[in-house]
N, C-alpha and C positions, 0 to 999 in steps of 0.2 A: 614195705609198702611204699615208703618214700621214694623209696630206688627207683621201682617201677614206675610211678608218675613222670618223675622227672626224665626216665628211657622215654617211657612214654612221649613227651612233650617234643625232647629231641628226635624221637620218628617223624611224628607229624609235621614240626619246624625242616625238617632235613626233605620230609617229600613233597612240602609246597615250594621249596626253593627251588626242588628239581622240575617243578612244573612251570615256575616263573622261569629258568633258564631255557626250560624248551622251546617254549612262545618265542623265547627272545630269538632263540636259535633258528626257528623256524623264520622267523620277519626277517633276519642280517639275510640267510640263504638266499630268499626272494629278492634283497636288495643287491646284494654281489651278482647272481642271476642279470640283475637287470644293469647291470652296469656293466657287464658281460657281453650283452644285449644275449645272452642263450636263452632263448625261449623255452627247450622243454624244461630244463633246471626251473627255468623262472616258476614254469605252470607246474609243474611236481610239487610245489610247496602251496598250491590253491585245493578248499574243496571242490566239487563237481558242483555243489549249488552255491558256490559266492554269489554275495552281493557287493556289490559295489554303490556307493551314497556319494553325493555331491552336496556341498553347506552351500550356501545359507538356506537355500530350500529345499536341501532334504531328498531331492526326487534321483531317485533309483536310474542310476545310467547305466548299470553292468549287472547281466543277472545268468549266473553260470559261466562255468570254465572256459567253453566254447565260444563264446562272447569277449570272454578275457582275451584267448589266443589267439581271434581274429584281431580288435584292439591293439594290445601288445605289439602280434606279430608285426604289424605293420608300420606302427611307431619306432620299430626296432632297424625295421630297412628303410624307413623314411629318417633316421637321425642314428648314424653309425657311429655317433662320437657320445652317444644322448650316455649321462652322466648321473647318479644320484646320491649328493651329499646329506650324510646323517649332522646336524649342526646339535638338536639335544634329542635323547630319548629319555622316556618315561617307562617304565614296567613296573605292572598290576597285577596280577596274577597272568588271566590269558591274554589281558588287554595291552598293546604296547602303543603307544603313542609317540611320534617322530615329526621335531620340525626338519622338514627336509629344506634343499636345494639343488634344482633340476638346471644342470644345462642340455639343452637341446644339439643345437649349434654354436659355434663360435659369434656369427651374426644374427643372432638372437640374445635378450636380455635374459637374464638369469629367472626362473621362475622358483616363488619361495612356496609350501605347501605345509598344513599340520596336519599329518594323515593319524587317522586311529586305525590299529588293528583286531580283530577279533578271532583270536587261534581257538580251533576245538579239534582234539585228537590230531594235533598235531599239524595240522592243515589251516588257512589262513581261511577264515567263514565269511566273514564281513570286514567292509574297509567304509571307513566315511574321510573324502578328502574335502580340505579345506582352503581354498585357495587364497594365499596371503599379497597384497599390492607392495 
């Protein structure tokens, strides 16, 4: 009976790590994606109903894929160099949290961001960014 517990325990431990690795796997995809600037890569790793949040208040800037891929897309042929450094991440089960660094252009300042994400079934659900001075 002891046996079993302890198999036991080690399933359970063995299939939440596989699910904290998949979130993660799923956020690096959209970031290499995006530093690619490949658009459909990038939106293959979003659900169809993201949400996208903006701090400090919270208000809802991006609501569905479709919204993402016009966004996106555009920022993608507006800055051909546009850049996104991982500096720390955090991972929580589906939630991953990343202080980024974005360069744009060369003539532009560097912009810093703490983005959270919220992976379900593998798909990126909700994002809330935070934009850092």
């Amino acid at each position: 009976m002891k046996k079993f517990v302890y198999v036991l325990l080690f399933c359970v431990s063995f299939v939440t790590a596989q699910e904290k690795n998949s979130a993660e796997a799923v956020v690096q995809k959209q970031v290499e994606a995006y530093n690619e600037g490949n658009l459909d890569a990038f939106l293959e790793t979003y659900s169809n109903d993201v949400k996208v949040y903006n701090f400090p208040k919270n208000y809802q800037s991006l609501n569905g894929k479709e919204k993402v891929k016009e966004v996106f897309g555009n920022l993608f042929k507006k800055y051909p160099n546009l850049h996104r450094h991982i500096q720390d991440r955090i991972v929580t089960g589906d939630t991953i949290l990343d202080h980024e660094k974005i360069t744009f252009s060369t003539d532009e300042p560097i912009q810093k961001f703490v983005t959270m994400y919220i992976v379900e079934n593998e798909k990126i659900k909700i994002i809330h960014f935070l934009k850092r001075n």
